[in-house]
C-alpha angles and dihedrals in degrees: 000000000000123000125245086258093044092049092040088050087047093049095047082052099051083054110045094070113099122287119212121209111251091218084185095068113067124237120268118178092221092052136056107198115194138159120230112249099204106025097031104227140140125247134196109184123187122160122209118210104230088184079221112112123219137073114002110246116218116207109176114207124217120180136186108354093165108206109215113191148117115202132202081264083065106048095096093051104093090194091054087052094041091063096041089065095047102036107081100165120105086344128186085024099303090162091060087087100055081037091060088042104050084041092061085054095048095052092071078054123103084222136356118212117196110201104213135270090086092131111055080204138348111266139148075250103055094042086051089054098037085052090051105048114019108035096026100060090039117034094180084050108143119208132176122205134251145193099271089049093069105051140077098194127069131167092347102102094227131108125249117274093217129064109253090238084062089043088055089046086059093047092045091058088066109029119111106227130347114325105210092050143358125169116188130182109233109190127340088298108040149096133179119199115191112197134184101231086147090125107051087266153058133253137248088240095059108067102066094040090047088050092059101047090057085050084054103041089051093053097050102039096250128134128217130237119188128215119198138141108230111056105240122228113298086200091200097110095221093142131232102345105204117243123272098211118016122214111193125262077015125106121294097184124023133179098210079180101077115348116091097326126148109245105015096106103358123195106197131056095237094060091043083050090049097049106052092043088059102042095044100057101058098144091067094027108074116163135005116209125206152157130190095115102073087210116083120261140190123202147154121202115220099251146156152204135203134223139158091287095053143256109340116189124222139135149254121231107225114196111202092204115212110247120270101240108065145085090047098318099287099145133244120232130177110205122205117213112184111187 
């Protein structure tokens, strides 16, 4: 196990190769976007201003790996085989490479956060790759569910064999914490807070849970980040924003607004819960995290916070991180850096 100063040594190392201009991504004043000139991979870095003082804390984001693989374990499931022949995309495995990648960026990090999508579909042979080289080699690892996670089928037309509630308990025998939600304090002024958004909503177990982080947070001078794998409402009515970064077959152009995403008219009382707890306690909030897209987003929902003096407006800047397993597998890692 390394020491503060041996993994903030490591990490000043890692950094200090060159960093090549990504003339492909567009500029954002909230975002520096570089290629690494020794190691090759892609880097996404925002700081968020704690207003605490003190050591910087460093979160990398993954998002959307997409494991795409059927073992010999999986040679008897029909349904595992069914999808293999129909599933083309990053096939035998072929996402192992950018996983590896983005994983040797995210070891010089104080926490990494993977937001969803790391399995393409759930098999005997996925479970076996996201063991070896996500939790393996990082035990604390945090990682939110998303939609492909939770399915056995894909791109065969055809529904899942087993109940939802079987295909969690699956899921649940590998993962590594609590997969509807996980809140971890990361230095002496951070909190993660890792949600299941993976079905365009939130769940009846997260509110409360949710309620008592940002009491906490607030009493010990903390702020929140959230982790999730669907981008929540915006609310701001701006209209489609292009991509920053496209990744190809992905979305060029997206309204977080009002298409598909989770909050904006929501039908059920936990996401109504969930979203006004988060967009109502801006001054400890201070960033979402999120995936689902595959291009690269920047956002910021219309929210708020009170005090003694009132209701004060403000925002939350919301990062739509590119898919992992593109551009030759080079891997795409945003890295978090909280002053």
């Amino acid at each position: 196990m390394k020491s503060n100063d041996e993994k903030l040594t490591a990490r000043s190392w890692f950094y200090s190769q060159p960093k090549q201009n990504v003339p492909e991504c567009s500029e954002c004043d909230a975002l520096k976007v570089y290629r690494l000139g020794y190691t090759g991979q892609y880097i996404i870095e925002t700081e968020i201003d704690s207003g605490l003082g003190g050591e910087p804390v460093e979160i990398n984001q993954i998002t959307d790996i997409h494991f795409n693989y059927v073992a010999i374990a999986d040679e008897s499931d029909g349904e595992a085989m069914g999808t293999r022949s129909c599933r083309k995309w990053l096939r035998e495995g072929e996402s192992v490479k950018s996983a590896i990648n983005a994983m040797n960026v995210a070891e010089y990090a104080d926490q990494t956060v993977i937001t969803g999508d790391t399995l393409d579909y759930l098999s005997k042979g996925t479970e076996m790759l996201t063991k070896r080289h996500i939790i393996s080699r990082d035990p604390g690892v945090m990682i939110a569910l998303g939609g492909h996670d939770l399915t056995k089928q894909m791109q065969t037309s055809l529904p899942n064999e087993l109940s939802l509630d079987e295909r969690m308990a699956i899921l649940s025998e590998f993962w590594p914490h609590d997969m509807f939600y996980h809140a971890k304090d990361v230095g002496d002024k951070v909190i993660c807070v890792c949600l299941d958004n993976s079905r365009s909503c939130f769940l009846p177990c997260q509110p409360d849970r949710l309620d008592k982080e940002i009491k906490r947070a607030r009493t010990e001078r903390k702020i929140l980040l959230l982790f999730m794998h669907e981008p929540i409402s915006t609310r701001d009515f701006k209209g489609k924003l292009p991509t920053l970064w496209y990744s190809p077959g992905a979305h060029r152009e997206y309204d977080f607004c009002t298409e598909d995403t989770v909050g904006f008219k929501p039908n059920d009382e936990a996401t109504k819960r969930m979203y006004s707890l988060i967009t109502e306690n801006a001054d400890v909030i201070k960033g979402i995290f999120c995936g689902h897209r595959h291009s690269m987003f920047y956002t910021e929902i219309i929210a708020s916070y009170s005090d003694n003096e009132g209701i004060h407006q403000s925002v939350i800047p919301q990062l739509v991180a590119p898919g992992n397993p593109y551009l030759d597998h080079a891997g795409r890692v945003v890295r978090i850096i909280v002053k």
